[in-house]
N, C-alpha and C positions, 0 to 999 in steps of 0.2 A: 349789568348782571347777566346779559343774554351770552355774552359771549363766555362762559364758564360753563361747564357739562354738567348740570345742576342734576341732584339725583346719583352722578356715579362714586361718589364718598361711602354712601350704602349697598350699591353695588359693589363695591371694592370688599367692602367690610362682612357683607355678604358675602362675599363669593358666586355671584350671579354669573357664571361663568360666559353664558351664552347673551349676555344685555349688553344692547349695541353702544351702552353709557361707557363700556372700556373698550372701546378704539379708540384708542388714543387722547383720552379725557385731557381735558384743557382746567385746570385748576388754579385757584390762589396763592401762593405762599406767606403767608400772615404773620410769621415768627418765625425766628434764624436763633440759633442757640451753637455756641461753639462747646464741641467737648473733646476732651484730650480721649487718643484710643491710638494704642499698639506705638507708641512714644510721635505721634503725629496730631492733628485737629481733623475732626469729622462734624459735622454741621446737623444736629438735630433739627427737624423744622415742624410746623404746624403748617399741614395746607386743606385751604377748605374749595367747596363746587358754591360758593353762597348760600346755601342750604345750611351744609354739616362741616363738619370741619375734623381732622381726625392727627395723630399722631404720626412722624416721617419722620425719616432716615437718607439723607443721603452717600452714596456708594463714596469710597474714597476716591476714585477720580473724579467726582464732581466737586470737590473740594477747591481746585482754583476757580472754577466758575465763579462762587462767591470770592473768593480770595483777590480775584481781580476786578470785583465790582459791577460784573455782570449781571447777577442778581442781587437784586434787594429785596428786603422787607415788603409789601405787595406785590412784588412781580407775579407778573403770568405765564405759568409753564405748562407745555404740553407733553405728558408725560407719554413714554418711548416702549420702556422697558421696566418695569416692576413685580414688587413681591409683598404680598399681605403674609406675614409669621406674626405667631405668638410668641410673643416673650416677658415672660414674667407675670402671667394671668391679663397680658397685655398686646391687643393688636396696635401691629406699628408695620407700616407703609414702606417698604423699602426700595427707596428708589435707583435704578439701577442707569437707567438712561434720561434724557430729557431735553427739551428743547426749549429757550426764554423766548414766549412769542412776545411779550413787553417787560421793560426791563423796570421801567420807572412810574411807577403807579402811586397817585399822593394818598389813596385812603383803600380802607377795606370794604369789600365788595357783598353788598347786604350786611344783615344781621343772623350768620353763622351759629348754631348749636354744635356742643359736641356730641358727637353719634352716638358714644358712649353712654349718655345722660337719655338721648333720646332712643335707646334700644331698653335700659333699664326699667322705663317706664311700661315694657310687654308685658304682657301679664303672666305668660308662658318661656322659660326659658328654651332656645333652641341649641342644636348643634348642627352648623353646615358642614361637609363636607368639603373638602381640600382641594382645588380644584389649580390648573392652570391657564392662566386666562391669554386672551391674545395678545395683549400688548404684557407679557407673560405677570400674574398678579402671585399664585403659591405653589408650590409642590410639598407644603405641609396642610395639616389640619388647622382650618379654623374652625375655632372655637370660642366662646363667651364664658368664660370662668364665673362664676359665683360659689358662696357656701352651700348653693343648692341644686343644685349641678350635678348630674352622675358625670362619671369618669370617660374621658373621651375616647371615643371608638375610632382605631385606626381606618381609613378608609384609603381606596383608591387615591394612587398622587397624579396618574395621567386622564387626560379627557378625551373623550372617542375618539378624536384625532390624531392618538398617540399608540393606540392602542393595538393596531395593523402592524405595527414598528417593531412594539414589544411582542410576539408572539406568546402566548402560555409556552414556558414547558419551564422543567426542573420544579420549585416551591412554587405551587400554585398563590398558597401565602404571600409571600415575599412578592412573586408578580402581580401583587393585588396593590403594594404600594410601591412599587417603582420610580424614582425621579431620575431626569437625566442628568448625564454628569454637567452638559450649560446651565442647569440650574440651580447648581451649589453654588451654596456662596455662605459667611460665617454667620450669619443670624439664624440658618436653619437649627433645629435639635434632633429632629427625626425623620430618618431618612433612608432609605436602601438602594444601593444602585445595581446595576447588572454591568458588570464589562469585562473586556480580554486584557490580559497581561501582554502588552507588544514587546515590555523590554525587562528584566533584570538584572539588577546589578548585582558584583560581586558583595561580599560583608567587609567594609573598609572603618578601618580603627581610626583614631587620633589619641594625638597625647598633648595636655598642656599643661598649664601652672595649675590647674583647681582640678587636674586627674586625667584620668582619660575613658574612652567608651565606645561603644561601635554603633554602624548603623548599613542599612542598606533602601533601595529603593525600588520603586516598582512603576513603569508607566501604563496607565490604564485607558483603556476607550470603550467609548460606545456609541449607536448611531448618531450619536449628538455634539461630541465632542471629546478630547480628553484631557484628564487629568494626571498628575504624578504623586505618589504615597510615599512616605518615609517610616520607616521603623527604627526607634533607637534603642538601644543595650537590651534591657530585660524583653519587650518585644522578638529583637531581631531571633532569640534563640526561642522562643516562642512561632514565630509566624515565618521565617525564612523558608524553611521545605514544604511549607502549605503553598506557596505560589510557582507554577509553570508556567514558562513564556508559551503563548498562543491559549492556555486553556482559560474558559472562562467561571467568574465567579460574584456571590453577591457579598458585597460589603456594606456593613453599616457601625452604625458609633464611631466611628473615627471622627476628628475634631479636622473641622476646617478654615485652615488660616491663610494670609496673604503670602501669595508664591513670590519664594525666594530667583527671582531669573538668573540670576549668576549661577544658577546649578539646576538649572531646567533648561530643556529644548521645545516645552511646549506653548502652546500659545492658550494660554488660561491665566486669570488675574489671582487664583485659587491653588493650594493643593492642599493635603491631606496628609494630616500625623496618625497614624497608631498610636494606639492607646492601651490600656490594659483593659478595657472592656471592648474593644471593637472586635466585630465578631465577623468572622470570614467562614462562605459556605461554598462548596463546588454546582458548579451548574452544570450539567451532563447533557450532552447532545444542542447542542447549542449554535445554530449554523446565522442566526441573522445580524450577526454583529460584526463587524468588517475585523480582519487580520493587523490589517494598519492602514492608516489614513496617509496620503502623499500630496504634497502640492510644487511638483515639480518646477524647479529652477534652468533656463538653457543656458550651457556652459557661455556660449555667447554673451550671455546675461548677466554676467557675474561681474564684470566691471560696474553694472547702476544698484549692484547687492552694498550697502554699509559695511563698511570693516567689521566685524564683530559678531555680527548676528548669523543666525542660524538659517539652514535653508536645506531642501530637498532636491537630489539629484539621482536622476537615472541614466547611467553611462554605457559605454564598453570599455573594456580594460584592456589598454593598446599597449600597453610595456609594464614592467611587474620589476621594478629594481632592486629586489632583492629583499631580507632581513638586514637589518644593521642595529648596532646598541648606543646608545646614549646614555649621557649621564645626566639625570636631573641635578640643575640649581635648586631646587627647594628642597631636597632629600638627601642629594649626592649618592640616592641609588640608582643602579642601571638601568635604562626602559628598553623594550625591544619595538624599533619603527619599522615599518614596511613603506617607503613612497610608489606609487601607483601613478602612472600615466594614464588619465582617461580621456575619455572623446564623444561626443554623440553628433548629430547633423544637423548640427549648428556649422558645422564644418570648423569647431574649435575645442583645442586638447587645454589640460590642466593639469598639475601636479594634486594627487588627493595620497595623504600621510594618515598613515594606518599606526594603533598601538597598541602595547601588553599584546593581551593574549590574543586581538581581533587579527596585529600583525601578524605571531606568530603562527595563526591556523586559517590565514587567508590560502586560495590555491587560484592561481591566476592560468590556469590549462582552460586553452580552448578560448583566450581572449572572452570572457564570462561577462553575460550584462549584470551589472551592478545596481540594486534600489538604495540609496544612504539617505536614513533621514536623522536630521540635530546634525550638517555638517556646517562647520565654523569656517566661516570665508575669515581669511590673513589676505595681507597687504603685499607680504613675502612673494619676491619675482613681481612685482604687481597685483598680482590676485594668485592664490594659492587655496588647498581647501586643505581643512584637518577633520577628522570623523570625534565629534564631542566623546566622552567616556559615557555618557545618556546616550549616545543615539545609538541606532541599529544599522547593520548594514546584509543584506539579502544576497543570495546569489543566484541570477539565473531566475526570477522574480515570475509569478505567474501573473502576469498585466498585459492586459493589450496594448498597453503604451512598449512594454517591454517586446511581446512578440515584434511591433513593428518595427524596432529598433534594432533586433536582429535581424530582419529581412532587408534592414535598409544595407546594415554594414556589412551582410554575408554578399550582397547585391552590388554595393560602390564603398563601402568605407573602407576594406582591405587595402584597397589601392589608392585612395584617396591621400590628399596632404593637408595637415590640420596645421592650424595658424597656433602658434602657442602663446599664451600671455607670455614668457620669460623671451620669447625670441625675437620682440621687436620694441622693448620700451625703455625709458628713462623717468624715470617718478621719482619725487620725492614726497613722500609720506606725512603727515600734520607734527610730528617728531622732528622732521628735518631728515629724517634717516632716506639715503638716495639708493633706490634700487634702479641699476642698470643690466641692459642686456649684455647677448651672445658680445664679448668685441675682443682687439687684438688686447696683448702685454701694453704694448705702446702709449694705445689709446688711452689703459687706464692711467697710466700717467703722464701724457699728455694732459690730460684729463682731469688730474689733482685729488684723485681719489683717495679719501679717508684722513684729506687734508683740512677736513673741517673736526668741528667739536665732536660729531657723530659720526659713526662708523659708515661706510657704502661699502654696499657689494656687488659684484659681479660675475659674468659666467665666464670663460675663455676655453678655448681648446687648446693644448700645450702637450709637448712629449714631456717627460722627466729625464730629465740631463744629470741628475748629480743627484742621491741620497747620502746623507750625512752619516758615517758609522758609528760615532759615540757621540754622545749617546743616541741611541733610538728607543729608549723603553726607560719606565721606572717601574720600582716596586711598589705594587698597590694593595689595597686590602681587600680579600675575596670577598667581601660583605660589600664594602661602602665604596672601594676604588681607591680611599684616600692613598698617600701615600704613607708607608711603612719605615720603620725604623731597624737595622739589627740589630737586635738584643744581644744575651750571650750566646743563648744555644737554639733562638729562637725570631722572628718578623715578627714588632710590638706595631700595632693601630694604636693610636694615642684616641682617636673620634670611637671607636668602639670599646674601646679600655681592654681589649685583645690581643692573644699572642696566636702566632700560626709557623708551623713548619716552614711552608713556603710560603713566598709571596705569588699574588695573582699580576704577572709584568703586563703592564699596558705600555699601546706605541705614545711615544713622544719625538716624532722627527722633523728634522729639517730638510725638506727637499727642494733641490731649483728644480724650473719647470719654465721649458721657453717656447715659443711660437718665430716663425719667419721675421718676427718684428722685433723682440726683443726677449729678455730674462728675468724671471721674477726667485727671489728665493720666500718661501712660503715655509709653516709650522703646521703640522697636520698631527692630530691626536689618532687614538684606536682604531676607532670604523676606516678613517682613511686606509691607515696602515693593512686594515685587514684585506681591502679591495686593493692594494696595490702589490703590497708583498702576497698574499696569498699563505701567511701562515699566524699561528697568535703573534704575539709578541714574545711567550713565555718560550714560544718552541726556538724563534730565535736567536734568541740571549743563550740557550742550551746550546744550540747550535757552537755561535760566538764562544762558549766555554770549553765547550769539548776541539771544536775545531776550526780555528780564526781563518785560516786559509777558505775552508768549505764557505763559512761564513763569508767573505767579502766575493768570492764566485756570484755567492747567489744573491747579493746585494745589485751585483754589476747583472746578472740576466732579467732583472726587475726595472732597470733602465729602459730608454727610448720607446718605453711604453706610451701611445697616447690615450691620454682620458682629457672625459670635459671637465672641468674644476669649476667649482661655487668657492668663491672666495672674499673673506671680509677683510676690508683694508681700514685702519685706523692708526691716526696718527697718538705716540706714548712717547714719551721724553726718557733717552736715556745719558747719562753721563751732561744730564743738564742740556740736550739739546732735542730737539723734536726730532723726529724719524717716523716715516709711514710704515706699520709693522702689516704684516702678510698672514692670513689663516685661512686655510682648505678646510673647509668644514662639509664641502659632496667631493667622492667623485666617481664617477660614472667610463665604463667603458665606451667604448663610440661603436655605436649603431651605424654603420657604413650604407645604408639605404635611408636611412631618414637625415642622413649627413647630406647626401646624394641630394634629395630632394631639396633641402636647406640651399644649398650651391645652386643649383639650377633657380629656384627661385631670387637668389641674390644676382645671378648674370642676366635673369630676365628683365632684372631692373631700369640697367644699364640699356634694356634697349624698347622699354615704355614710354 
C-alpha cells in the first residue's frame, strides 16, 4: 500500500491545488468498464490511492492501452496529465495521459471508501474553487452538488502561474475565468477562452442526397496552444463578419468535439462547433498573444517529412511560374494554381503549388521571404509541397528567423545553386507510381516508361517540332469546361442543362516534341496550350475561321520553341493492342542561367 499516493484521491477531489499529493500521483485501477462514445469504446474506470477511491475517465487515446492488455483490473498507473470536471452533479477524473508502472496486480490494494460517501458525512457543505493543478487536474469549477447547496459561483480557471500569461485587459469578467485552449477537451461545460483568429476561411457550400448547407471556419490560438472552429448554415450568417484574421476575441459555449484531421492543419486532438448559443466578444488592445505560431521545417528536410502531413516552412521565392488553370476531377470546375520555386540554406529548392484566390493574389517581386504554415508535403517529383486551403501563407514575415534568411540570401543565396528534389531522383511511391527525373526522350523509353499498370512520369527538355492543326481546341462550357453540343441556334451543356451563344474553346493538341536523342508525340490540354501558343484557344479557332493562312503562319512561329516538359506516360490498349500514350501536363520556359548551372554541374561529374 506504500507505493500508491495515498491522500491524493481528496486532493484531486479537492482541488488542493498547491498538495505535493499531485505530482504525479501513483494510483489503483480497481474497475474497467467499456462504454460505447462517438460510435468507438472509451473505458470508464474506478481508481483508488488505498484510502479513497473515486470515479475516472479515460481519454480516447488511451483506449488501446487496455485494448491490448496493458492494463488490467488492479494495475498501477502513474497518472501524467489530468482533469477533475463535474458532470451530471458528478466529479469524474479525466484522465488524459498516464503511465502503467505495474501491469499485473492479483488483488486490490487496502480497503478503499468512496470519497463521495466519505465527503457526505461533513457536516458543512463546501464549494472549492476550479483550480489547474500540475500534472494539470481542472480548468472548471469544482463543486459538491447537493439539495442544499447554493448555486455555484463562477471562479478564476487559471492559478498564479498562469496569470502573468493572461494579462487583465478587455472584460475584466471574462479574464477572471480564462482557460487555455490545451486545456479543452469534451467533458468541460463551462469555459471561456481568449485567442487570435490566424486564419479564415471562405463560406463554402455542399450539396447531397438529404439537401445541402454551408459552413466556414476559423483557426484560433493562444499562449498555449490552438485550436480550429467551425460554424454551419444558420451560424455562418450569424457569426461569419464578427471574425477578423489577427484580431482577438473571447469565446465560450461552443461545443467541443473530437478533431476531424482530414480537414485541420493543426495539432490538437480537439476542435470546436458553434452553436446557437455560443457567444463571441471583441477583445481590444490585446498585444500578449502571439500572431501565429511556427515550427519550421528545412527544405533539406523534407525527404524524412511522411507523405501526407502537414508542416511549416519559411523560404524565398527564387522563380514564380506564373498563373495557370486547371480543371478539378471532383467538380469539373476550373481552379487557378500558381507553382512557386522556393529555397532557403539548406542549400535546397522545391516546388511549393499555390491555389484559388491565394494563387491568384500572390506577388512574387523582389524574390519575397515566405512563412506557410498547414503545407501538405506530395510525393510528386519526389517531394513537392502544396499550401492546404487551412493554412496561411505571410509575405515578407516579421521573424528573426525571417530577417536572417534574408541576410543570408541577399548575402550568398542570389548566386548560389540549389540541389532540387525533381533533378536527381527515381522513386517509386507505395502505389507503384515511378517518379523520374530531368532525362533524355530516349532514356524514357529505353526505360519502359508507363509500361507498367501505373502511370510514370518525367521531366525532359525538348524543342517542339510539329503542332497538330485539327483539331487543337473543343467546345466547352463557360461554367463547367464540359464539352458542348450545337443546338439550333445555340452551344447546349448537357452537365449543366444549359444553353450559351458561344462556347468557351479550350486547347486539346497534339504536339511532337524532340531532344538530340529522340521524338516523342505528346497530348497537352489548355494551360499547356496557353504557355506555348500564347493565345486562348477561343482566339485561335477565330483566327483558323476567319483566316486559315494567318492561322497555320502562326502555328509554324510557335515551333522550335524549347520548354522543359512534365510528362505522364501510360500504357492504354488501342485497336486491341497496348501502346504507351504521352501527356504534357507542365511546361515551362527554360531559365538559361539555371540551365547553365544544371550543365556545369552535370560536366563536373564527369571529372569527380
Amino acid at each position: 500500500m506504500s507505493e500508491l499516493t495515498q491522500g491524493c484521491i481528496k486532493a484531486i477531489y479537492d482541488g488542493e491545488t498547491e498538495s505535493p499529493l499531485l505530482a504525479n500521483p501513483i494510483v489503483q485501477v480497481i474497475n474497467i468498464k467499456a462504454v460505447a462514445a462517438n460510435g468507438g469504446t472509451r473505458y470508464r474506470v474506478i481508481v483508488s490511492d488505498g484510502t479513497n477511491f473515486m470515479q475516472a475517465m479515460f481519454a480516447s487515446q488511451l483506449t488501446t492501452v487496455v485494448d491490448e492488455g496493458t492494463l488490467k483490473r488492479n494495475s498501477i498507473i502513474r497518472l501524467t496529465e489530468f482533469l477533475c470536471n463535474e458532470l451530471q452533479n458528478r466529479k469524474i477524473l479525466m484522465i488524459m495521459k498516464m503511465v502503467v508502472v505495474t501491469g499485473d496486480v492479483p488483488n486490490k490494494i487496502g480497503t478503499p471508501s468512496s470519497i463521495e460517501a466519505h465527503l457526505l458525512h461533513n457536516s458543512a457543505p463546501k464549494v472549492t474553487p476550479p483550480s489547474t493543478m500540475s500534472a494539470p487536474v481542472s480548468n472548471t469549477i469544482n463543486t459538491i452538488n447537493t439539495s442544499t447547496m447554493s448555486a455555484p459561483v463562477r471562479q478564476p480557471a487559471f492559478t498564479n502561474n498562469n496569470v502573468n500569461r493572461y494579462p487583465a485587459s478587455g472584460n475584466a469578467q471574462l479574464e477572471a475565468s480564462l482557460t487555455p485552449i490545451k486545456n479543452l477537451n469534451p467533458y468541460q461545460s463551462r469555459w471561456t477562452i481568449k485567442a487570435r483568429v490566424t486564419q479564415k476561411s471562405s463560406i463554402k457550400t455542399w450539396t447531397n442526397n438529404r439537401g445541402g448547407g454551408q459552413l466556414f471556419s476559423v483557426n484560433l490560438i493562444d499562449q498555449t496552444g490552438e485550436i480550429k472552429a467551425t460554424a454551419f448554415n444558420d451560424q455562418v450568417d450569424r457569426l461569419y463578419n464578427l471574425f477578423e484574421e489577427g484580431k482577438v476575441y473571447y469565446i465560450s459555449k461552443a461545443r467541443v468535439t473530437i478533431a476531424k484531421k482530414q480537414f485541420s492543419i493543426l495539432n490538437n486532438e480537439y476542435e470546436l462547433a458553434f452553436e446557437s448559443g455560443t457567444e463571441i466578444e471583441a477583445c481590444q488592445g490585446e498585444t500578449s498573444i502571439p500572431q501565429n505560431t511556427y515550427n519550421f521545417v528545412k527544405i533539406a528536410d523534407m525527404e524524412k517529412q511522411q507523405v501526407g502531413t502537414n508542416v511549416d516552412i519559411l523560404a524565398v521565392v527564387v522563380a514564380d511560374n506564373g498563373l495557370s488553370e486547371i480543371v478539378s476531377k471532383a467538380t469539373g470546375k476550373p481552379i487557378n494554381k500558381r507553382d512557386l520555386v522556393i529555397a532557403d540554406n539548406s542549400q535546397k529548392q522545391i516546388k511549393l503549388t499555390l491555389w484559388d484566390q491565394r494563387a491568384t493574389d500572390f506577388v512574387s517581386d523582389s524574390n519575397p521571404i515566405i512563412a506557410c504554415k498547414g503545407v501538405r508535403v506530395s510525393d510528386f517529383n519526389n517531394r513537392s509541397l502544396s499550401l492546404s486551403s487551412g493554412g496561411t501563407c505571410t509575405l515578407n514575415p516579421n521573424l528573426p528567423e525571417a530577417h536572417e534568411l534574408r541576410q543570408w540570401y541577399n548575402a550568398h543565396g542570389q548566386t548560389a545553386q540549389f540541389e532540387s528534389y525533381s533533378g536527381a531522383s527515381n522513386t517509386v511511391s507505395g502505389d507503384g507510381v515511378r517518379t523520374v527525373s530531368k532525362i533524355t526522350i530516349q532514356q524514357s523509353k529505353s526505360d519502359n516508361l508507363g509500361s507498367s499498370e501505373k502511370p510514370d512520369y518525367f521531366s525532359t527538355r525538348a524543342v517542339i517540332s510539329y503542332i497538330k492543326n485539327d483539331p487543337i481546341a473543343y467546345a466547352g462550357c463557360p461554367l463547367c469546361r464540359k464539352k458542348v453540343v450545337m443546338d439550333v441556334n445555340s452551344w447546349r451543356c448537357e452537365k449543366c442543362q444549359k444553353s450559351f451563344d458561344h462556347p468557351d474553346y479550350k486547347y486539346m493538341l497534339t504536339i511532337g516534341i524532340e531532344d538530340a536523342t529522340s521524338q516523342l508525340f505528346v497530348n497537352a490540354f489548355d494551360d499547356i496550350g496557353l504557355t506555348i501558343l500564347k493565345k486562348s484557344a477561343s482566339e485561335l479557332v477565330a483566327l483558323k475561321e476567319s483566316d486559315a493562312t494567318a492561322f497555320q503562319r502562326y502555328l509554324g512561329e510557335s515551333t522550335f520553341e524549347i520548354y522543359n516538359f512534365k510528362v505522364r506516360a501510360k500504357t492504354e490498349i488501342f485497336n486491341d493492342a497496348p501502346r504507351v500514350k504521352y501527356q504534357a501536363f507542365e511546361a515551362s520556359p527554360i531559365d538559361y542561367v539555371k540551365e547553365s548551372y544544371e550543365l556545369i554541374t552535370e560536366i563536373d561529374k564527369f571529372f569527380a
